[in-house]
Backbone as JSON Lines, residues from 0, in Angstrom:
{"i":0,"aa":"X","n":[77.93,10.98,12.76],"ca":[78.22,12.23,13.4],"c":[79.54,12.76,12.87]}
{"i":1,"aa":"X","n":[79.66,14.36,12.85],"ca":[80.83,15.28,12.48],"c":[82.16,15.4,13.06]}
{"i":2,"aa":"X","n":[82.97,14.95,12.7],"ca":[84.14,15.87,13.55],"c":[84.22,16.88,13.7]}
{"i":3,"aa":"X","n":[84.07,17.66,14.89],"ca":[84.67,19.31,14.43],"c":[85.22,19.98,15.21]}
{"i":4,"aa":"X","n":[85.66,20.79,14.34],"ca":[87.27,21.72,14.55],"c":[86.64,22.03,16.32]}
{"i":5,"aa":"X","n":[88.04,21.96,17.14],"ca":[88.16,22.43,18.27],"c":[88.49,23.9,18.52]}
{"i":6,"aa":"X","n":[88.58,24.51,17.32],"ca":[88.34,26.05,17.32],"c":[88.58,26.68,16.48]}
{"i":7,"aa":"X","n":[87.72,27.26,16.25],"ca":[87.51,28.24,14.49],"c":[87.46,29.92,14.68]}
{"i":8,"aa":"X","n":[87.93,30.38,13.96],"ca":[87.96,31.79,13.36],"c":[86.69,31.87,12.15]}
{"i":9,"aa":"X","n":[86.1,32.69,12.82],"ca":[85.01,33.53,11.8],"c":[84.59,34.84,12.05]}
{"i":10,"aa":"X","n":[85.0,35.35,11.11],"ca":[84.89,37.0,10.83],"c":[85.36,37.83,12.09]}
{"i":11,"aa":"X","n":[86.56,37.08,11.72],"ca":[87.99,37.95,12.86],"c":[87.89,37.48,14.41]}
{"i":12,"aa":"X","n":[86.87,36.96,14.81],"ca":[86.52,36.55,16.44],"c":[86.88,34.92,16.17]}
{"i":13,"aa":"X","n":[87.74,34.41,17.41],"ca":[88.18,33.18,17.71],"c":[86.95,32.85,18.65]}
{"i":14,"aa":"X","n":[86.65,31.15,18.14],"ca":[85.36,30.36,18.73],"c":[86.3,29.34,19.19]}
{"i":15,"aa":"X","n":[85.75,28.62,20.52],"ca":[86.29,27.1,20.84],"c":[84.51,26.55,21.08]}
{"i":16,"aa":"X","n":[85.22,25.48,20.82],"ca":[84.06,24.46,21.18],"c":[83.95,23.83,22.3]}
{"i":17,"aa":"X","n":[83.0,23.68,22.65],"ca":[82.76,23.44,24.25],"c":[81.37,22.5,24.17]}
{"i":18,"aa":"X","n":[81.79,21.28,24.45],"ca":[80.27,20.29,23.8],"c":[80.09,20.5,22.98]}
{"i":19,"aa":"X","n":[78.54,20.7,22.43],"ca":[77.9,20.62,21.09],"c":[77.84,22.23,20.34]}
{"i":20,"aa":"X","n":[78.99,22.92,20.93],"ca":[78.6,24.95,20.52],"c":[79.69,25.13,20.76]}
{"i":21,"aa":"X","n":[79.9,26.0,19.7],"ca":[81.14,27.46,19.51],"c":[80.93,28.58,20.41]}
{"i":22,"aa":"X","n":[81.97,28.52,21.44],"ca":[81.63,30.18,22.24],"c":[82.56,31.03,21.85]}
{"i":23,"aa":"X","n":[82.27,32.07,21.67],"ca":[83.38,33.25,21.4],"c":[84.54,33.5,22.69]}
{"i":24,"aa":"X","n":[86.16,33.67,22.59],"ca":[86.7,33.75,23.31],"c":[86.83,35.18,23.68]}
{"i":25,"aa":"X","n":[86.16,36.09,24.62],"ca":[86.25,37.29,24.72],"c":[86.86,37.58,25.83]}
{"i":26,"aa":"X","n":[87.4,38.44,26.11],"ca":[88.4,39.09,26.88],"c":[88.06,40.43,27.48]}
{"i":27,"aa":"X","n":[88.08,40.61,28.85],"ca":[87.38,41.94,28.86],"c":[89.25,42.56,29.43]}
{"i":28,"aa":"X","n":[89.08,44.08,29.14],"ca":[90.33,44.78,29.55],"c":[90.73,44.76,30.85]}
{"i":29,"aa":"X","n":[91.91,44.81,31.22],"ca":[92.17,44.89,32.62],"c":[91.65,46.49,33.35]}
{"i":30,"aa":"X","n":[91.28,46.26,34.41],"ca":[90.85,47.21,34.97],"c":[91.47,47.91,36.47]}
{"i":31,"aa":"X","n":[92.08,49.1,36.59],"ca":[93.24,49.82,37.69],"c":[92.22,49.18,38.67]}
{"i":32,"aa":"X","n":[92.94,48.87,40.21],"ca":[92.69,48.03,41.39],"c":[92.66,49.23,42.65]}
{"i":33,"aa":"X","n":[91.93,50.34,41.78],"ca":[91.39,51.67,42.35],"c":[90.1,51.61,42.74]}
{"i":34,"aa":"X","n":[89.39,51.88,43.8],"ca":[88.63,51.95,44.06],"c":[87.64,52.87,43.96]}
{"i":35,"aa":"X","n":[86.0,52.38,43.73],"ca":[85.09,53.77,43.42],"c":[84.7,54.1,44.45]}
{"i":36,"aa":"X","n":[84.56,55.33,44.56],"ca":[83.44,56.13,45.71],"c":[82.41,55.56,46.12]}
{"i":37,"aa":"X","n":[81.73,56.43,46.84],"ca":[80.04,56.66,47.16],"c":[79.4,57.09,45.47]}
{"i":38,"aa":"X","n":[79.4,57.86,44.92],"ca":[78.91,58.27,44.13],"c":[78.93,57.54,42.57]}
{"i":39,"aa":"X","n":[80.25,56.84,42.72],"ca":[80.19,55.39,41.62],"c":[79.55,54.67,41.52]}
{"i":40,"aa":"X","n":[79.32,54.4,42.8],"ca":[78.79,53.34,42.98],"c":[77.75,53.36,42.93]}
{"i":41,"aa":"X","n":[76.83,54.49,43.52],"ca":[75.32,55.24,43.13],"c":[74.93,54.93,42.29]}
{"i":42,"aa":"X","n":[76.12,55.26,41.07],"ca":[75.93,55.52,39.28],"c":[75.35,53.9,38.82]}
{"i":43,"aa":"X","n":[76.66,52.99,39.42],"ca":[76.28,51.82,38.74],"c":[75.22,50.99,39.11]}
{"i":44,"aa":"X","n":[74.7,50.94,40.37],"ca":[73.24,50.97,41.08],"c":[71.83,51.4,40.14]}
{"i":45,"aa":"X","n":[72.19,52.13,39.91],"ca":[71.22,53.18,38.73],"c":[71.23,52.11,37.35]}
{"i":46,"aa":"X","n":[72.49,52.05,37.18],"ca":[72.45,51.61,35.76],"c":[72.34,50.54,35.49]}
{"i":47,"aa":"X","n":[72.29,49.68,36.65],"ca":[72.02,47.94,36.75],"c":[70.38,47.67,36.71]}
{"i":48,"aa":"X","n":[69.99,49.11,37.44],"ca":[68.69,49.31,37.67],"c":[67.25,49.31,36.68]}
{"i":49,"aa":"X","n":[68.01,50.59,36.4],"ca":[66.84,51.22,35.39],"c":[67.6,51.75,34.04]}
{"i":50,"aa":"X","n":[69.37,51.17,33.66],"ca":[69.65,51.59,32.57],"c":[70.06,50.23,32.06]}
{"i":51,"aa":"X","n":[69.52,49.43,31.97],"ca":[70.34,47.77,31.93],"c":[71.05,48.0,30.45]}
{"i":52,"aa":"X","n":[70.35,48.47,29.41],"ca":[71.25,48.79,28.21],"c":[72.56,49.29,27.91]}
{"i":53,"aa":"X","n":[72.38,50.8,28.56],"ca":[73.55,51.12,28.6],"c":[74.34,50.83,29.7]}
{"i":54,"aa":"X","n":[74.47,50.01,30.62],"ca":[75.15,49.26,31.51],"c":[76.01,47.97,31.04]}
{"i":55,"aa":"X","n":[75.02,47.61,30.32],"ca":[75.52,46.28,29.32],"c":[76.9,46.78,28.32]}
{"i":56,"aa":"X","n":[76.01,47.85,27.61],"ca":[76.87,48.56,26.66],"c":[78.51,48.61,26.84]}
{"i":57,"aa":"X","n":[78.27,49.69,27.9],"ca":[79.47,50.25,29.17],"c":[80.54,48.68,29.43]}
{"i":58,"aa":"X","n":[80.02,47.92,30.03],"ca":[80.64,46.9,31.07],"c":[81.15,46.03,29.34]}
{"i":59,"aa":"X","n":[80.19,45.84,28.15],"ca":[80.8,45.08,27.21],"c":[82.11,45.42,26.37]}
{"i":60,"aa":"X","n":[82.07,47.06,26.67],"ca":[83.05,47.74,25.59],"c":[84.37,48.04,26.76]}
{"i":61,"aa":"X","n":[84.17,47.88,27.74],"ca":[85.38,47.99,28.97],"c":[85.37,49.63,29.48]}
{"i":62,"aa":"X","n":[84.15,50.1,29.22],"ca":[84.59,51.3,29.34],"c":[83.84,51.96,31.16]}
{"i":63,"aa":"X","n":[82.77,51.19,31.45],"ca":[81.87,50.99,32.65],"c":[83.06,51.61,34.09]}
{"i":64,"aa":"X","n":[84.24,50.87,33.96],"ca":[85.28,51.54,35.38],"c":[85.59,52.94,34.99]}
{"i":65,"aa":"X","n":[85.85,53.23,33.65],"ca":[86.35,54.68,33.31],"c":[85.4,55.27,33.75]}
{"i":66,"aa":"X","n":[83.85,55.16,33.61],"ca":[82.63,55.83,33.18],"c":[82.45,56.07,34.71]}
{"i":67,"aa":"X","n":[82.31,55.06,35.73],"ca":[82.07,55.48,37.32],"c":[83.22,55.78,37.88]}
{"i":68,"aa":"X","n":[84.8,55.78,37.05],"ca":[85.38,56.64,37.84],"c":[85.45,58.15,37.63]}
{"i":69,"aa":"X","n":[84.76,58.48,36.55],"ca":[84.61,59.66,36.15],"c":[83.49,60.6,36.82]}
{"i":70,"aa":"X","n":[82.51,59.95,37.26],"ca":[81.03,60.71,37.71],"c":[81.42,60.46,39.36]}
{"i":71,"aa":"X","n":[82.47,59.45,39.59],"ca":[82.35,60.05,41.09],"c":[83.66,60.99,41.49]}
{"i":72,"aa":"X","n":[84.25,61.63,40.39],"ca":[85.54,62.56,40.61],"c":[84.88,64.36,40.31]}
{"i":73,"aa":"X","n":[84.05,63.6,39.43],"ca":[83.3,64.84,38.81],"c":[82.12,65.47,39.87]}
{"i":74,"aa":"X","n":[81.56,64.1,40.74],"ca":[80.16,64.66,41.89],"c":[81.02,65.16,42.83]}
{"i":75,"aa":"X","n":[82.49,64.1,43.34],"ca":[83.34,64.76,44.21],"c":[83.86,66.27,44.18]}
{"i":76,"aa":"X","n":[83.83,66.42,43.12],"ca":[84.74,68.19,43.13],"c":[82.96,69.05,42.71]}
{"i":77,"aa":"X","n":[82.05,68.72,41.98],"ca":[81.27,69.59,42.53],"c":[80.41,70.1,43.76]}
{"i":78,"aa":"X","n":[80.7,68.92,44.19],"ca":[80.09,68.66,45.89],"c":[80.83,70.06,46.68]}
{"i":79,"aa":"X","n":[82.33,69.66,46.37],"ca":[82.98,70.74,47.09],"c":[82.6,71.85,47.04]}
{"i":80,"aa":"X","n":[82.88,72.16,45.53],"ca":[82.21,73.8,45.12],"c":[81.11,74.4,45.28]}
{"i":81,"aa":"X","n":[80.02,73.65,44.92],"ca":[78.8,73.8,45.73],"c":[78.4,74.46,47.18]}
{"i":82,"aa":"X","n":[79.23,73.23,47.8],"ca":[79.06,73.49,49.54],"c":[79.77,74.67,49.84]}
{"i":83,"aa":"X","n":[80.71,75.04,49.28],"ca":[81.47,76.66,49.49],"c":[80.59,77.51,48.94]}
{"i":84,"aa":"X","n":[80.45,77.7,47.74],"ca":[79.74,78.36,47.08],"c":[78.43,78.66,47.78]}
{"i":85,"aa":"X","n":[78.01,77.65,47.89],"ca":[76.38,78.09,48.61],"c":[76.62,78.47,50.35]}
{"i":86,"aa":"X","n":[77.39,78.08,50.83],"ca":[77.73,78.63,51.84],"c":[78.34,80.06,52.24]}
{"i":87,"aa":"X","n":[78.9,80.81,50.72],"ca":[79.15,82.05,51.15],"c":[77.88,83.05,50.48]}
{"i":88,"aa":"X","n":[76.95,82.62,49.64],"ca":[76.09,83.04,49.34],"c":[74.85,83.19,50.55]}
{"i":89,"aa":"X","n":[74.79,82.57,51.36],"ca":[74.16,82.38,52.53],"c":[74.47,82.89,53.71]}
{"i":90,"aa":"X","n":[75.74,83.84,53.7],"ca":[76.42,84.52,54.61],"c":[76.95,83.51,55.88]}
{"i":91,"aa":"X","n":[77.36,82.1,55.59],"ca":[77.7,81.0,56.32],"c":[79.5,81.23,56.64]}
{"i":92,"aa":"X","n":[80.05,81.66,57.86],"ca":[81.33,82.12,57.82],"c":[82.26,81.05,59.02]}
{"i":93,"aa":"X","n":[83.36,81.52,59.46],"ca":[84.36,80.76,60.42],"c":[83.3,81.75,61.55]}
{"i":94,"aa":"X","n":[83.61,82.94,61.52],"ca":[82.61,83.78,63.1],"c":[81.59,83.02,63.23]}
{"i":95,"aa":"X","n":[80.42,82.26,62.76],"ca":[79.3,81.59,62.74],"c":[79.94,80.54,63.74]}
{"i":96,"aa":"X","n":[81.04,79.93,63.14],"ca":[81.34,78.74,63.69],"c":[82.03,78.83,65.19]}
{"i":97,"aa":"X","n":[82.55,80.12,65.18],"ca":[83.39,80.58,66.66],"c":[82.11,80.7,67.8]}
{"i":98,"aa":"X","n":[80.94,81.68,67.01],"ca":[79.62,82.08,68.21],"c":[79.08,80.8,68.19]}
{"i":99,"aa":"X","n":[78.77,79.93,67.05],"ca":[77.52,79.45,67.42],"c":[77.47,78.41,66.99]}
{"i":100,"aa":"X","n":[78.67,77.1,67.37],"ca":[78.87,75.89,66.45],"c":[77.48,75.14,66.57]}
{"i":101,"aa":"X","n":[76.83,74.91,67.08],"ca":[75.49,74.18,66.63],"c":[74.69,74.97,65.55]}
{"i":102,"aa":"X","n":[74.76,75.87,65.56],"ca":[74.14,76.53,64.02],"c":[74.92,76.86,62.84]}
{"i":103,"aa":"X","n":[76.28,76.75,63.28],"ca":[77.02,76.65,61.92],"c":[76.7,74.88,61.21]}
{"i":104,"aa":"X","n":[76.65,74.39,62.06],"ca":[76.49,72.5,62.23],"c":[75.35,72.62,60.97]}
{"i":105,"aa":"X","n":[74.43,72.97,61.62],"ca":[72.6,72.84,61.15],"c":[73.01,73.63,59.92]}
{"i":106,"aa":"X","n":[72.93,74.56,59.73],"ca":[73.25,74.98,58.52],"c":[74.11,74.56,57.04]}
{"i":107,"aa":"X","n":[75.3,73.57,57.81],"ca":[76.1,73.72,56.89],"c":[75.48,72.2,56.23]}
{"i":108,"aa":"X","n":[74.73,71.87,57.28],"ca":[74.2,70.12,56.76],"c":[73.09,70.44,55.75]}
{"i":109,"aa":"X","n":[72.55,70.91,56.26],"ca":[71.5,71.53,54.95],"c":[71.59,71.77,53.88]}
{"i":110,"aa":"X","n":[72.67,73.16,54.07],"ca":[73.42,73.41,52.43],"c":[74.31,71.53,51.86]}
{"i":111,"aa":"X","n":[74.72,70.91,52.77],"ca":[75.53,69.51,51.99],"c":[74.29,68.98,51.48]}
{"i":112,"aa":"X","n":[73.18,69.12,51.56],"ca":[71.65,68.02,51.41],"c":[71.02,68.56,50.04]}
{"i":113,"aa":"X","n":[71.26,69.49,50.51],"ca":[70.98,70.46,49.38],"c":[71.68,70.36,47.77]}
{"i":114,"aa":"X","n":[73.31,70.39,47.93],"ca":[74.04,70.29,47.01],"c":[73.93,68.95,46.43]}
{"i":115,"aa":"X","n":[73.67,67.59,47.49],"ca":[73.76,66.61,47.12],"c":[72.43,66.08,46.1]}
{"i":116,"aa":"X","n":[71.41,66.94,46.47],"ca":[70.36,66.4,45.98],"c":[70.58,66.73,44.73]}
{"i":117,"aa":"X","n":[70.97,67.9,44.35],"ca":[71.6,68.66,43.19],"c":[71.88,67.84,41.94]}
{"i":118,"aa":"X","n":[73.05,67.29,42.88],"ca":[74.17,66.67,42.2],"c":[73.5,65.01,41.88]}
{"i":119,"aa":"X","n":[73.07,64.43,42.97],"ca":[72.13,63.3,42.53],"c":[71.18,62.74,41.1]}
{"i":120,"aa":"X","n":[70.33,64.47,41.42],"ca":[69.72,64.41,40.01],"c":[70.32,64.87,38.7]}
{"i":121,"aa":"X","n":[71.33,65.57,38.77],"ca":[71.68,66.24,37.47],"c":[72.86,65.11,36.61]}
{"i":122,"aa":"X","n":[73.28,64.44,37.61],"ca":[74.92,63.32,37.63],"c":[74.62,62.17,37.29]}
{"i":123,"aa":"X","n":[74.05,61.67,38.7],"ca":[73.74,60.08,39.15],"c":[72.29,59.76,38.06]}
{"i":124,"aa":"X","n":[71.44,60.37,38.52],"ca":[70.1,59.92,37.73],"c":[69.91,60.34,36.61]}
{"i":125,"aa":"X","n":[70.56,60.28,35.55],"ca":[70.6,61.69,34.35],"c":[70.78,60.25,33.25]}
């Protein structure tokens, strides 16, 4: 039987040996101790799911925390705009809410269901 090296360089990647095999010593980047949303988390749900490739991809190259902190900053601020937006298009006002807070309520949940579904499919499931 061989002696062999307790750890080798080949083609720029450092190997140790561990029993009878060379494992590559890889390092993944440190990652901010920020927390993701609702909507990150959606994302990575999805992508564990039904995108296992590019999930793999994402999480191998360190880029997976950038990537869900980005789609839930991005669903967050269109959520907002949306829900305004479609709310003044709908003639949805503060007087609504002074006469008739159970129908400003009902209404304004609708238009959020609405935006979200929106945003679900065009963001999260895309």
């Amino acid at each position: 039987m061989t002696n062999l090296k307790k750890e080798i360089i080949e083609n720029g990647i450092h190997y140790t040996l561990h029993g009878d095999y060379y494992f590559p010593d890889l390092e993944l980047p440190e990652t901010p101790n920020q927390a993701i949303g609702r909507y990150g988390r959606m994302r990575k749900a999805y992508l564990e799911e039904y995108r296992p490739g590019l999930y793999e991809r994402l999480l191998l190259s360190g880029k997976l925390y950038d990537h869900l902190a980005e789609i839930d900053t991005c669903c967050s601020d269109r959520m907002d705009r949306m829900v305004h937006q479609m709310a003044g298009a709908e003639g949805i006002h503060e007087d609504l809410k002074a006469r008739d807070q159970l129908a400003w309520v009902g209404r304004m949940n609708n238009i959020r269901q609405q935006a979200e579904e929106i945003i679900l499919n065009e963001l999260i499931y895309a």
